[in-house]
C-alpha positions, 0 to 999 in steps of 0.5 A: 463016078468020081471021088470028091476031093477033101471038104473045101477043094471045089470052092478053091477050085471055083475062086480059082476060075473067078480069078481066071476070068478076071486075067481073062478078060484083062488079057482080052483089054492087052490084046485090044489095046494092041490092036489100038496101037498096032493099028493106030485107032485110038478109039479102040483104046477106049475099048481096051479101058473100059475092058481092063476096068470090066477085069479089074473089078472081077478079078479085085471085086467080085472074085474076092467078095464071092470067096468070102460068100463061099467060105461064110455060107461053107461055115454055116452049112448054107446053100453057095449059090450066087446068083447075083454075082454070077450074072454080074460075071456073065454079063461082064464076059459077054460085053468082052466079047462084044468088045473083042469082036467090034476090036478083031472087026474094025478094018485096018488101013 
């Protein structure tokens, strides 16, 4: 068994993977938008946009609104689960992934 860490470590550890997934998906919006360029499809670009907001409105809106739950609900000694946020995030990394494959599959002249 492992030892937990002082009081607050696993939130900061879990407002550090928000902020993770949200560069993440930004790196996936640089990457298509490469691929726009390189290749010389500027539809791809629209996909590489509407990713980069799906990133920045993880990593500006709901990795911030959901450490602020987190240390609100640590204050009161209530349950930190977000359920809404935490669909919100799945469902954004999902469409990035759809994004990501549509990008990686469109051939190449």
């Amino acid at each position: 068994m492992t030892r937990a860490g002082p009081p607050g470590v696993a939130a900061e550890r879990t407002d550090l993977a928000w902020q993770r997934t949200g560069l993440g998906i930004l790196a996936v919006a640089g990457l298509i938008g490469h691929r726009a360029v390189d290749s010389d499809r500027p539809a791809l670009l629209v996909a590489a946009g509407v990713t980069a907001l799906f990133g920045l409105g993880v990593l500006g809106g709901l990795a911030p609104a959901r450490a602020r739950f987190v240390q609100r609900r640590r204050l009161e000694d209530g349950d930190v689960a977000a359920r809404r946020s935490v669909a919100a995030v799945t469902a954004a990394v999902i469409a990035i992934c759809l994004a990501a494959a549509v990008a990686v599959t469109v051939p190449v002249d």
